[in-house]
N, CA, C and O atoms as a printed pandas DataFrame, in Angstrom:
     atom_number atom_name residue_name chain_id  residue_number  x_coord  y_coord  z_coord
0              1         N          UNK        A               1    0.840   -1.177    0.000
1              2        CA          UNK        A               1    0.000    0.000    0.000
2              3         C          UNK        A               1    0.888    1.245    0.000
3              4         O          UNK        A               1    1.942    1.262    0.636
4              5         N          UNK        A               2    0.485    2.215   -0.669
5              6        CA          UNK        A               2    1.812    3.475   -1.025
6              7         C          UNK        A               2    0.881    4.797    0.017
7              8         O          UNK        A               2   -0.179    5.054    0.588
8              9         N          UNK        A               3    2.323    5.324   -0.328
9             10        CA          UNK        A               3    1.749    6.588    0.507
10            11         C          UNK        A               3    0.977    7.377    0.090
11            12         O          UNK        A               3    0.116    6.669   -0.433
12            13         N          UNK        A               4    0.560    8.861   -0.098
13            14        CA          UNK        A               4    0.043    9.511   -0.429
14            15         C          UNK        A               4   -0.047   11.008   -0.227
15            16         O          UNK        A               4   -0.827   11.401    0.640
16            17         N          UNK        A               5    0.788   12.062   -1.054
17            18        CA          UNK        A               5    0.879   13.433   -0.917
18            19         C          UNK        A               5   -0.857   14.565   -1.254
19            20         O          UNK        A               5   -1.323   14.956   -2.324
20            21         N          UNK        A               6   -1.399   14.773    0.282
21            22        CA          UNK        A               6   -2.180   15.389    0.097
22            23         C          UNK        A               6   -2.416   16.710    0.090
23            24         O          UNK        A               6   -1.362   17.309    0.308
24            25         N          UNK        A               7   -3.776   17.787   -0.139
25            26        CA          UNK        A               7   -3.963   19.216    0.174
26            27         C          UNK        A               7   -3.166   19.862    1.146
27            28         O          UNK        A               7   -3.287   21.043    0.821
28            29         N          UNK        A               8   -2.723   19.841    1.738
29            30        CA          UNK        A               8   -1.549   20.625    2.771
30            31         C          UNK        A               8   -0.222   20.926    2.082
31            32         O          UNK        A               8    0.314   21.967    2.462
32            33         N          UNK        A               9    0.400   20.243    1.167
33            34        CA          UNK        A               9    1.597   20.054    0.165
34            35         C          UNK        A               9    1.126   21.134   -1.097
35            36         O          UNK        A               9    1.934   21.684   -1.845
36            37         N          UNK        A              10    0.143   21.247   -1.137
37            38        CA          UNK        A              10   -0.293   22.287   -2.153
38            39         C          UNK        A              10    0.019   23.931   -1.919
39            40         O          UNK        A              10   -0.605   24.512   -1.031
40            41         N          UNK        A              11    0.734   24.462   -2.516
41            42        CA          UNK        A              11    1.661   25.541   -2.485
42            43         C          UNK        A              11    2.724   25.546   -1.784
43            44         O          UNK        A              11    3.475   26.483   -2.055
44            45         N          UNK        A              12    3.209   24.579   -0.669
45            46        CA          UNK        A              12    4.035   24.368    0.309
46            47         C          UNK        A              12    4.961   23.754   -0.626
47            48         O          UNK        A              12    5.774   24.506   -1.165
48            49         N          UNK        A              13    4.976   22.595   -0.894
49            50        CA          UNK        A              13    5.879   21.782   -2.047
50            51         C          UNK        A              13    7.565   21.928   -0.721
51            52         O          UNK        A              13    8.483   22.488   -1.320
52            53         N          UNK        A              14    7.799   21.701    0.146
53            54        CA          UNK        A              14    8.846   21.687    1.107
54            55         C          UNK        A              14    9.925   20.537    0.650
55            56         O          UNK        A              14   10.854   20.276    1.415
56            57         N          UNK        A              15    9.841   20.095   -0.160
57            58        CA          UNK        A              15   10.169   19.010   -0.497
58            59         C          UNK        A              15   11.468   18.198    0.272
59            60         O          UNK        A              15   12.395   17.574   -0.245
60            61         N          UNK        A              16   11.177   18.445    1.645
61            62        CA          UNK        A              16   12.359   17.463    2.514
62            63         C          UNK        A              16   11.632   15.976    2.667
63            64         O          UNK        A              16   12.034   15.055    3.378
64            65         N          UNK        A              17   10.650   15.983    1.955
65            66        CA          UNK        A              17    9.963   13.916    1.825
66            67         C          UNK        A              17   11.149   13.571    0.387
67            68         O          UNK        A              17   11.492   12.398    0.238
68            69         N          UNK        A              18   11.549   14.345   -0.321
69            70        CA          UNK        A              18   12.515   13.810   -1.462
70            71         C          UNK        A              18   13.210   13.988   -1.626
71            72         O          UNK        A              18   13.703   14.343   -2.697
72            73         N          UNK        A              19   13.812   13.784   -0.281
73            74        CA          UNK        A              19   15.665   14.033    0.715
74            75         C          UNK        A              19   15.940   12.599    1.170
75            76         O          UNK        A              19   16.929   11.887    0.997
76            77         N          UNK        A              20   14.644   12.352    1.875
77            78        CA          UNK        A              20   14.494   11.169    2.174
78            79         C          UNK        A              20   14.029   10.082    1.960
79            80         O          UNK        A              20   14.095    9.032    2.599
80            81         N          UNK        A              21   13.592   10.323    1.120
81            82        CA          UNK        A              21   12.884    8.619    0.025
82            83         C          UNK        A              21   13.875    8.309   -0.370
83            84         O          UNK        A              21   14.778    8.970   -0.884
84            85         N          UNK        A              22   13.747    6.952   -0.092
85            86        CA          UNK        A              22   15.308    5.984   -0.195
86            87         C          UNK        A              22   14.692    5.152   -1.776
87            88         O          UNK        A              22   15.612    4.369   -2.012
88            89         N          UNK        A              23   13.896    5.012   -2.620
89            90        CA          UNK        A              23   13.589    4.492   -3.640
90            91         C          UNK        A              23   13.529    5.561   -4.881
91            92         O          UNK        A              23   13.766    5.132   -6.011
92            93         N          UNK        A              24   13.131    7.326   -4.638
93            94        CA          UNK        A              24   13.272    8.600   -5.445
94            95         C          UNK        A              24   11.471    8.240   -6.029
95            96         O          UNK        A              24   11.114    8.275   -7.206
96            97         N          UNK        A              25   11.007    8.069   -5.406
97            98        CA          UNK        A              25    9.746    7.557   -5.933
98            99         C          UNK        A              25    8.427    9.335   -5.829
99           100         O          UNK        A              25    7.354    9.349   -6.432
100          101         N          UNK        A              26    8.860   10.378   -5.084
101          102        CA          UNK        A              26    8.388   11.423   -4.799
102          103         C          UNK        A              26    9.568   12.346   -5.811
103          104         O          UNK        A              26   10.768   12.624   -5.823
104          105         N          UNK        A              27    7.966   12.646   -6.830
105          106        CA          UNK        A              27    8.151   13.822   -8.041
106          107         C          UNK        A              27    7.584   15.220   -7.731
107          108         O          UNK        A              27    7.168   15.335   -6.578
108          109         N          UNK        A              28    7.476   16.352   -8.551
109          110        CA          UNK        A              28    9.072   16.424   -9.190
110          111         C          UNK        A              28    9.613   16.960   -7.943
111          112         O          UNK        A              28    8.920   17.575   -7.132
112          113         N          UNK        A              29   11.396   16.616   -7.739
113          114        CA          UNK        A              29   12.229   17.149   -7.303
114          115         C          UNK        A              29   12.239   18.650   -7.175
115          116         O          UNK        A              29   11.309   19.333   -7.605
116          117         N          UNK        A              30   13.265   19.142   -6.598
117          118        CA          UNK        A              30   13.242   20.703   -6.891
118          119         C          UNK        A              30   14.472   20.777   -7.672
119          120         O          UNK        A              30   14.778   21.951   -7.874
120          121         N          UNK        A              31   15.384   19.835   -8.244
121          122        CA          UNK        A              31   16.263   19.702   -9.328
122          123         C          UNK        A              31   15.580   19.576  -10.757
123          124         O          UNK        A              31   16.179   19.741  -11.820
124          125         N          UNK        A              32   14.102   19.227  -10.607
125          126        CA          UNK        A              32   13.257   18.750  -12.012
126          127         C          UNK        A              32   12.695   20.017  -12.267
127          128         O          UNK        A              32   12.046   20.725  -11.497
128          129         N          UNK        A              33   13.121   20.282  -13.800
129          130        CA          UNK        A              33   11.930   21.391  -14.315
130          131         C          UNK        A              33   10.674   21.869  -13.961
131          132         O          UNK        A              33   10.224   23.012  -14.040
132          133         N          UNK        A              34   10.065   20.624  -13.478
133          134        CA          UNK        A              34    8.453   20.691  -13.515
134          135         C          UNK        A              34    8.187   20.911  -11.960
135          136         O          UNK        A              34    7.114   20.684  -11.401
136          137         N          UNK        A              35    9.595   21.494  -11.226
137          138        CA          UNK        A              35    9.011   21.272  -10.004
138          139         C          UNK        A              35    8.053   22.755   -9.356
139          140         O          UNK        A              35    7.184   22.946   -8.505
140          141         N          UNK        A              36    8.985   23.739  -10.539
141          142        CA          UNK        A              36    8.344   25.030  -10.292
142          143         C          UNK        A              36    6.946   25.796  -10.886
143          144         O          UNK        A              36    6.595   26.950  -10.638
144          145         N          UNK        A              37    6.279   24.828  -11.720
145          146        CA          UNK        A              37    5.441   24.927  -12.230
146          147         C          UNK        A              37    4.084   23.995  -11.279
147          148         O          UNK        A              37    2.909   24.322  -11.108
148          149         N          UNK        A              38    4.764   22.885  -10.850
149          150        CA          UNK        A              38    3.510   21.737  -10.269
150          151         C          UNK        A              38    2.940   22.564   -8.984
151          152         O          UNK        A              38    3.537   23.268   -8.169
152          153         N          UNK        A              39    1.690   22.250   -9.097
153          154        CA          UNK        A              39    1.361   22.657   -7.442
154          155         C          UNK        A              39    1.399   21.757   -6.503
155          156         O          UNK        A              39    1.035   22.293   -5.457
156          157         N          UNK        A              40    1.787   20.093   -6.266
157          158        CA          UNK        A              40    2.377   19.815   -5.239
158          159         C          UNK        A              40    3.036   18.315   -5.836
159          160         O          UNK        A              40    3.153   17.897   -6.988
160          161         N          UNK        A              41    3.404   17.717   -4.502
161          162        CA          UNK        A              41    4.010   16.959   -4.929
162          163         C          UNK        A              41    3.961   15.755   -5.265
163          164         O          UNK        A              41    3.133   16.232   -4.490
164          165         N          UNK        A              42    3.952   14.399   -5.678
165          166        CA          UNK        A              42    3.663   13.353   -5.880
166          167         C          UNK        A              42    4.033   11.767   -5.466
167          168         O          UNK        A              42    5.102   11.521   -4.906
168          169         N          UNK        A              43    3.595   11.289   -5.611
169          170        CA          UNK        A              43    4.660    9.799   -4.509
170          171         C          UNK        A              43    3.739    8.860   -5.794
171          172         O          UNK        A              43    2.562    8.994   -6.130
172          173         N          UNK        A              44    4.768    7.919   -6.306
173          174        CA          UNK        A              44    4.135    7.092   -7.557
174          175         C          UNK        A              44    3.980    5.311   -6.568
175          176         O          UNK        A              44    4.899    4.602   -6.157
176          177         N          UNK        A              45    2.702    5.122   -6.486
177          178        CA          UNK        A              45    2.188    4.319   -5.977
178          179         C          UNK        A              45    2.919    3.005   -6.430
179          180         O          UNK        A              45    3.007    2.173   -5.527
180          181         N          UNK        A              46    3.454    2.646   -7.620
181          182        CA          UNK        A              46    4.536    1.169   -8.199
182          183         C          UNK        A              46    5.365    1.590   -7.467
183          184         O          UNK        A              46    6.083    0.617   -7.235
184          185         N          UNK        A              47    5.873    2.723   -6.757
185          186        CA          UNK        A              47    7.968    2.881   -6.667
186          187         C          UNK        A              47    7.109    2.805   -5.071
187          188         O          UNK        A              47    7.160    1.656   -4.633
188          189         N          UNK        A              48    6.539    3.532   -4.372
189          190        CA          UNK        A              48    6.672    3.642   -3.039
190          191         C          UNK        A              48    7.009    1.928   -2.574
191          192         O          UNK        A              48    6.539    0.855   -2.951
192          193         N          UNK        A              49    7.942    2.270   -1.686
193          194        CA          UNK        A              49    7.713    0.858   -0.285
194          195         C          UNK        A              49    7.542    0.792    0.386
195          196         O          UNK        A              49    7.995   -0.100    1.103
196          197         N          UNK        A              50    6.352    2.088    0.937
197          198        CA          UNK        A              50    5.884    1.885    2.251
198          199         C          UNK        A              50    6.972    1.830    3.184
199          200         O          UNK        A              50    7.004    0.926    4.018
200          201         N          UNK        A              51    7.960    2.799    3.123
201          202        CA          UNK        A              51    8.963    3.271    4.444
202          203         C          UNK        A              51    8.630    3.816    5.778
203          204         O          UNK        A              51    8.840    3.534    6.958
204          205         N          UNK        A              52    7.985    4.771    5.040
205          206        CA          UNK        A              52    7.367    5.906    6.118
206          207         C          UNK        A              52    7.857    7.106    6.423
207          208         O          UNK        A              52    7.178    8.014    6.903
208          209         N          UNK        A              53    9.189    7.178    6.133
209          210        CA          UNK        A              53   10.398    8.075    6.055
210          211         C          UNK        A              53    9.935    9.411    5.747
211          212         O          UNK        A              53   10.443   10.387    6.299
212          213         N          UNK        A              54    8.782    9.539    4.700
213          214        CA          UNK        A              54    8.326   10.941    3.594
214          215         C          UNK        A              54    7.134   11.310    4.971
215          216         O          UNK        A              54    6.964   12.512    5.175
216          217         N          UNK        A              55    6.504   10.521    5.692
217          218        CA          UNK        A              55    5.625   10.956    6.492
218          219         C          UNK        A              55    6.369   11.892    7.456
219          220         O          UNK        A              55    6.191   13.108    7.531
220          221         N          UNK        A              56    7.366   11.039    8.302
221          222        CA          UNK        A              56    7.928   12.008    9.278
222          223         C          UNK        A              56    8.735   12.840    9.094
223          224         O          UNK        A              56    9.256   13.537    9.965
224          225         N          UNK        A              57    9.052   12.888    7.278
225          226        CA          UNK        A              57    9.924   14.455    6.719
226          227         C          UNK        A              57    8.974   15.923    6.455
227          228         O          UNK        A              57    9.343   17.088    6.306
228          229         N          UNK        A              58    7.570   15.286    6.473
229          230        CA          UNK        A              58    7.087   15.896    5.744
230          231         C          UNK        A              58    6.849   17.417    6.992
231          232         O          UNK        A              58    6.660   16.927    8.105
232          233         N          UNK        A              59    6.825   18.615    7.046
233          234        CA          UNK        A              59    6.356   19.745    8.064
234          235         C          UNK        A              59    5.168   20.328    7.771
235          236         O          UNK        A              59    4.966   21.511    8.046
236          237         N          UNK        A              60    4.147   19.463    7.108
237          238        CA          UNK        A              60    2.961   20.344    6.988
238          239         C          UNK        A              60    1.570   19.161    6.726
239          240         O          UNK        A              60    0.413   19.335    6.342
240          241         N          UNK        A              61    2.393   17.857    7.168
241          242        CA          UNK        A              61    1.505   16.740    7.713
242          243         C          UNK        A              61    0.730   16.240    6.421
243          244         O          UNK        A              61   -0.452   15.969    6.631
244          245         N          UNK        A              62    1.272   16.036    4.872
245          246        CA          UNK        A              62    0.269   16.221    4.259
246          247         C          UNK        A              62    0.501   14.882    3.486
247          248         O          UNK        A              62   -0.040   14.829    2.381
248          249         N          UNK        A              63    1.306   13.663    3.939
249          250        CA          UNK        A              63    1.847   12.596    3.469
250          251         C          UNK        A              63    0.618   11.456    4.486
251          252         O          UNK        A              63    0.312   11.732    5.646
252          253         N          UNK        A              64    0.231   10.572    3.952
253          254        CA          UNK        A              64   -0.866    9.423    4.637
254          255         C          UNK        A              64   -0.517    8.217    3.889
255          256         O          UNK        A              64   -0.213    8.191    2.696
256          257         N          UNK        A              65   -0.608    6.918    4.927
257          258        CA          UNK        A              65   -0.912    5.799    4.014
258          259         C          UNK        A              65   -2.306    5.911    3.170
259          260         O          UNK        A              65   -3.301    6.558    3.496
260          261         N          UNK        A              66   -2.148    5.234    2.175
261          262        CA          UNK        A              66   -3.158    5.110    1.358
262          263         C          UNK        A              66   -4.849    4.834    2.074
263          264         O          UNK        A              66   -5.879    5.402    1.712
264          265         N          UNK        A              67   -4.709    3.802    3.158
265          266        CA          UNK        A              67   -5.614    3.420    4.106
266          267         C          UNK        A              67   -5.781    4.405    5.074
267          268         O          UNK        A              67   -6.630    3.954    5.843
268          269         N          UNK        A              68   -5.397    5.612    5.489
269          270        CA          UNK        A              68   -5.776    6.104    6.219
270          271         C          UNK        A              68   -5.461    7.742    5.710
271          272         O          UNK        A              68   -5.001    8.539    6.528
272          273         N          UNK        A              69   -5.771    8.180    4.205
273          274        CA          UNK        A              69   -6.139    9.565    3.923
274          275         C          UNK        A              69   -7.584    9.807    4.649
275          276         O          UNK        A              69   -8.603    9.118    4.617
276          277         N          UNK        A              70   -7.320   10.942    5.261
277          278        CA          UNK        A              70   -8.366   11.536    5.641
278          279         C          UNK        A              70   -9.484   11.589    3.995
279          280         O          UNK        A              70   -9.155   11.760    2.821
280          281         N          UNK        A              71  -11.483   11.244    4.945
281          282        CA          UNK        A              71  -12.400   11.406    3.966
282          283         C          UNK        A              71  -12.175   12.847    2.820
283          284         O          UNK        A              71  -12.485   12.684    1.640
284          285         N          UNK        A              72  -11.688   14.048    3.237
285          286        CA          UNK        A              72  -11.890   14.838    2.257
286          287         C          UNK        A              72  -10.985   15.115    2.194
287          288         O          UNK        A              72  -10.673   16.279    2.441
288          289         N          UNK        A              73  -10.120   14.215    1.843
289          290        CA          UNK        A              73   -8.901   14.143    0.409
290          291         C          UNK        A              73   -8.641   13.048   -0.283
291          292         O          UNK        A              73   -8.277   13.134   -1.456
292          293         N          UNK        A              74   -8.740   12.256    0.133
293          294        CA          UNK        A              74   -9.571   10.929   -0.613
294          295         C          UNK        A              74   -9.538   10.928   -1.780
295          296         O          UNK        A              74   -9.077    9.895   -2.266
296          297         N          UNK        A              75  -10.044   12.166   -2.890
297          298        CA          UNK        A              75   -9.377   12.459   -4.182
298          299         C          UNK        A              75   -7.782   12.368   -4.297
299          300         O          UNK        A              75   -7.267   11.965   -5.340
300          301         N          UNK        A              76   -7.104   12.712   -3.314
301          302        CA          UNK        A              76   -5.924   12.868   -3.997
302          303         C          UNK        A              76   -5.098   11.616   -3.637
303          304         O          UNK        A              76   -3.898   11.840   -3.479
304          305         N          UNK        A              77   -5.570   10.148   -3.453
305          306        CA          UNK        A              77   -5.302    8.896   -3.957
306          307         C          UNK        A              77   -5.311    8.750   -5.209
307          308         O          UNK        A              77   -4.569    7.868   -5.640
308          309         N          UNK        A              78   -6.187    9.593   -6.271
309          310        CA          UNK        A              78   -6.170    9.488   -7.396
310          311         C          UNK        A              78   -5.000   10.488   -8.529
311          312         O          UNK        A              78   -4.465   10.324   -9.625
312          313         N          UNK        A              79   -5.038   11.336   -7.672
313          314        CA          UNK        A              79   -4.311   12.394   -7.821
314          315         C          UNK        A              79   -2.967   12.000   -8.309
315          316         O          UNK        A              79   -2.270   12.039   -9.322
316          317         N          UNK        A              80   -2.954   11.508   -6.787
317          318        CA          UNK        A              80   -1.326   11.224   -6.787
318          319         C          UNK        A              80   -0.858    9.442   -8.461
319          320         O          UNK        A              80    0.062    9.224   -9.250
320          321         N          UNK        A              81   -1.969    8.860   -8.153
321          322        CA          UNK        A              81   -1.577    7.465   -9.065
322          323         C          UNK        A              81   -1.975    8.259  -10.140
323          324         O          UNK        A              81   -1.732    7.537  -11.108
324          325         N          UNK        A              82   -2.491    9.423  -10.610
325          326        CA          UNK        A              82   -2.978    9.808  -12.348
326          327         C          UNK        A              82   -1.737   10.571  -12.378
327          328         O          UNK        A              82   -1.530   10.210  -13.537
328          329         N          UNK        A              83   -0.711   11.319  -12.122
329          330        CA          UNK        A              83    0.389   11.916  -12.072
330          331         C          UNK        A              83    1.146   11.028  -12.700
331          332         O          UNK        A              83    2.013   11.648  -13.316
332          333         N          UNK        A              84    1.268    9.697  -12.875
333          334        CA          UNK        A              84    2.466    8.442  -12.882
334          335         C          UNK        A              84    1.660    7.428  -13.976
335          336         O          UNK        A              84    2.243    6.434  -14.410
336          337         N          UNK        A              85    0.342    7.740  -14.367
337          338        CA          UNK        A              85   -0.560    7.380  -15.516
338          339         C          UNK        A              85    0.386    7.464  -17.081
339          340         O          UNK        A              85   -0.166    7.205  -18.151
């Protein structure tokens, strides 16, 4: 089950969860073109391994297992796997 970058990451983009992902599975970087254009960030549901690492990097709480996104964000389970579509 993968993680999941939700509404709180939106304009924040802090990106210290892709300092610490040990697989690089959280897009875009702030080395990637697209990082200054995206409004947040992404975790590709095939690469995650369920570390946990991006949860306790994250400073604005906006990383969840898949099983436990809060009901109203719940969209952005989809969010995040249509990014990697």
């Amino acid at each position: 089950m993968a993680y999941v970058i939700s509404e709180p990451c939106i304009g924040t983009k802090d990106a210290s969860c892709t300092e610490v992902c040990p697989v690089d599975c959280i897009h875009p970087t702030p080395d990637e073109p697209e990082f200054e254009t995206a409004e947040q960030l992404f975790i590709d549901p095939d690469e995650c391994i369920d570390c946990d690492a991006c949860v306790e990097a994250c400073p604005v709480d906006a990383i969840f297992s898949e099983d436990q996104v809060p009901d109203e964000w719940q969209k952005y389970i989809a969010v995040n796997a249509g990014h990697y579509a």
